[in-house]
Steps between C-alpha positions, in 0.01 A plus 500: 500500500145605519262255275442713244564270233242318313539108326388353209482124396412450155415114400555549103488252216873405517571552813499679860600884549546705856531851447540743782477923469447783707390842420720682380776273429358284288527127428789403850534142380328240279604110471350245260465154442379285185303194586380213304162322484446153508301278223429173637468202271081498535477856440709501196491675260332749572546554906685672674523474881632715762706318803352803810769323732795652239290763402464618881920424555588733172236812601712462837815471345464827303360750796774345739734571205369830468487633828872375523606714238308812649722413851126477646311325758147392475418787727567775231192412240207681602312281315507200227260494166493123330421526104524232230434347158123501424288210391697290748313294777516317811215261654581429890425252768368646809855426656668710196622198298522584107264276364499633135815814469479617104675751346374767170662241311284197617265390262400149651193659485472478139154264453308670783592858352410373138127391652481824702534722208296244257216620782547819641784656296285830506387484830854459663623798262224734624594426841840496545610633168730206443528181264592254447367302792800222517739797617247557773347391861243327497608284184786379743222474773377206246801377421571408851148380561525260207825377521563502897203454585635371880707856538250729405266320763758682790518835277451760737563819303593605117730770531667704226907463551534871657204361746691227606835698542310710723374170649831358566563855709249579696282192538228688382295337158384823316450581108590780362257679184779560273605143495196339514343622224844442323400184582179462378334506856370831550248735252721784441180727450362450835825470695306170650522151423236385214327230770301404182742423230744350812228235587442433109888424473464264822722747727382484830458777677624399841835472347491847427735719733338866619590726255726786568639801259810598385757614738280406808636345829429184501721383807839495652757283464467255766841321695572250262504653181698747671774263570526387142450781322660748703264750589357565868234386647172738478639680154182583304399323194377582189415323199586775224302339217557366166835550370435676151258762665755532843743579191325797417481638854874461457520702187255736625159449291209537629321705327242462173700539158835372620664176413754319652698202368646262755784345248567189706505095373114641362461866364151604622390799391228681733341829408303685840097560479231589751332252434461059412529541104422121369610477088192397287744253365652360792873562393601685779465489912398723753678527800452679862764770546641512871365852546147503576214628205795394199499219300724406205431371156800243428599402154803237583794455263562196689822296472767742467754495755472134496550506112801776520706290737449244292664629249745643733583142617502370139722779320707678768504305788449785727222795482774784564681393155137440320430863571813578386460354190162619454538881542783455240228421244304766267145518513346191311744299630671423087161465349386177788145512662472310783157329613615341823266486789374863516184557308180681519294368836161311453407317774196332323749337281794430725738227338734373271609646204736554239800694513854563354759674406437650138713681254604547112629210299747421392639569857896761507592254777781839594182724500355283841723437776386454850419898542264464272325206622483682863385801365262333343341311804474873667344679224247149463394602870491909412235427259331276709471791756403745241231287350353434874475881604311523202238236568483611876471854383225378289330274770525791749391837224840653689810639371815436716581784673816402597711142448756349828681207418690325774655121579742259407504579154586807475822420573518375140708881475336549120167385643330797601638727168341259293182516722480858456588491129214297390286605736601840345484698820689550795450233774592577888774208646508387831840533614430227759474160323295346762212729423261196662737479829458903518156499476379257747762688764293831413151293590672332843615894551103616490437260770797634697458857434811514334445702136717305255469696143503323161844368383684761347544527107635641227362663199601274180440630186500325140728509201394744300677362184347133586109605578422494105671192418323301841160605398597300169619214657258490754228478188691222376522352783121516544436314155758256586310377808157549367669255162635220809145473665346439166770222424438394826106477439573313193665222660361200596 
């Protein structure tokens, strides 16, 4: 078998993925396994730590799993592209030890992020188009400065978690643009690292790896990863990039105007421009697209998949029967409007706040069974999605040309209908799941001269009966959330 085929690793929120394709046939085999992360007592409550060690072992256990179920060798991949969960980093010794490993969800960082943004809030913003500081690099930097004072004395490198999957394959300590500025270490404007706003936020620059772009070589696996990971020796490397941006490679947008949802445990929502479009206001991010010159403007709906299986676990028991149960339901799920998770992104304001479940009262306990309740939680995350292509149309002065929604959560079967209902349009769906997977094999494909094209999809158009009665909803739904932040305000 010639190596023709090209292999993904994708290092996710909840867990590892290996996805393998080939031109022309599509996705050969995929394997997946959840991980945990660990929250030692002095980092509690707010830490959360990741063990590399198991890490390493479960990233190997899914591409040996993988390639098994393809009935391939190591010899068949023509080359491997490493993508993960953004905001997550890694500091190093110069042997390779993890000295600080935390993932999106780590907020240890929460006093040094805090002081960063009481300081240079603005500054940060304009250069890597991202708050709030405690989700990002060099407020971890800190951390580890102040409270291990003795390990960041051996740091060697800070690494973004794609760098240092690339790291653990090739030996090689590179950063990749994407990620880094997803990480708060690299002015998205310039394509360079901000040297002056890095010294300001004590990052030294010797701990800075050579930057390299999306889709680049940045080594080959060397004999010992091979072994454990089951690839062969001298198989090219490339770190992919961020994993919400590699999603839209997957779904195939690229270019200014379209939009792309990557409906995974978050729900960003990333419209294409030409250019670094920073929001007066500071609610939404910018990100560096994969293909070179493009950019995205990203208005998150944050939480959903995590707040859909959720309610999966708590009402069904399994997500196959929660679908179920929610495509049974009529649009506005018995009069219930969820506010859940999924909101309206402003990253100048990222927090707590208040949510619920509302409806009329008194309650027709018949009227509201569990269909309702899940329909409910989907529609809550529709809206969300409809009110953040509005504020990144209005950040970026474009219309969406065309919407692709892929991931994990479109296998919610009444998912995508209701997406294209209230969106009141029709929406293109990727009819491969792991739209992320897909697109990082099309970037290790560019570096093998192998042309992988976008995932295929399917045209899904909305209910023409339900697009009145969603725009309704979706205004109520509106006043209900702007009426919980002003309870919220009025707390003490």
């Amino acid at each position: 078998m010639a190596a023709d085929h090209l292999l993904a690793l994708d290092a996710g929120t909840s867990g590892a993925r290996c996805l393998i394709a080939r031109p022309g046939t599509g996705t050969v085999a995929s394997a997946r396994r959840d991980w945990s992360y660990d929250m030692p007592p002095e980092i509690a409550p707010f830490g959360r730590a990741i063990d590399t060690e198991r890490f390493w072992s479960t990233l190997c256990d899914a591409s040996r799993s993988a390639l098994a179920g393809a009935g391939m060798s190591g010899g068949d991949i023509a080359a491997v592209a490493v993508t993960a969960q953004r905001l997550a980093v890694v500091i190093v010794d110069a042997g390779g030890q993890a000295l600080y490993a935390g993932p999106n969800i780590d907020v240890r960082a929460l006093r040094e992020g805090l002081t960063i943004d009481a300081q240079h809030a603005g500054r940060v913003y304009r250069s890597c188009g991202k708050l709030p500081s405690l989700l990002l690099g060099p407020a971890r930097v800190q951390w580890l400065r102040n409270e291990r004072p003795d390990d960041f004395a051996r740091a060697a490198a800070v690494l973004t978690l794609g760098d240092w999957m690339a790291y653990r394959l090739t030996g090689e300590l590179r950063a990749e643009r994407t990620l880094n500025a997803d990480s708060g270490l690299l002015d998205v404007t310039t394509l360079e690292r901000d040297g002056e706003l890095l010294d300001a936020l004590e990052v030294p620059a010797e701990l800075l790896p050579p930057l390299v772009s999306a889709g680049d070589v940045v080594g080959e696996v060397t004999g010992g990863a091979a072994e454990a990971i089951g690839l062969a020796e001298g198989t090219p490397v490339v770190i992919a990039g961020s994993d919400t941006q590699v999603a839209l490679s997957g779904l195939g947008i690229e270019e200014p105007g379209e939009t792309g949802i990557a409906a995974g445990w978050s729900c960003p929502l990333q419209q294409v421009t030409d250019a670094p479009l920073l929001d007066a206001a500071k609610r939404t991010w910018v990100c560096i697209h994969p293909t070179p010159g493009r950019w995205t403007v990203e208005s998150s709906a944050t939480d959903a998949g995590r707040i859909w299986r959720w309610w999966c676990d708590l009402l069904a028991g399994d997500p196959d029967e929660a679908s179920t149960l929610a495509a049974q339901g009529a649009p506005g799920a018995g009069g219930l409007s969820a506010h859940l998770g999924p909101r309206p992104m402003n990253a100048a304001a990222m927090g707590p706040y208040l949510g619920g479940l509302v409806t009329m009262t008194p309650v027709n306990t018949e009227a509201l069974g569990r269909g309702e309740l899940l329909r409910a939680v989907l529609e809550n995350i529709a809206f969300a999605l409809r009110a953040n292509l509005a504020q990144a149309q209005e950040v970026s002065g474009l219309t969406a040309t065309r919407v692709a929604l892929g991931g994990g959560l479109t296998r919610a079967s009444a998912f995508p209908s209701i997406v294209a209902s209230v969106f009141g349009r029709a929406i293109d769906l990727s009819t491969e799941v792991d739209v992320t997977g897909w697109g990082a094999a099309r970037i290790a494909g560019r570096a093998a001269g192998i042309d992988l094209p976008p995932a295929r999809s399917r045209c899904v158009e909305p209910d023409a009966a339900a697009i009145e009665t969603y725009a309704r909803l979706y205004e109520r739904w509106r006043r209900l959330s702007d009426g919980l932040d002003a309870l919220r305000e009025g707390l003490p």
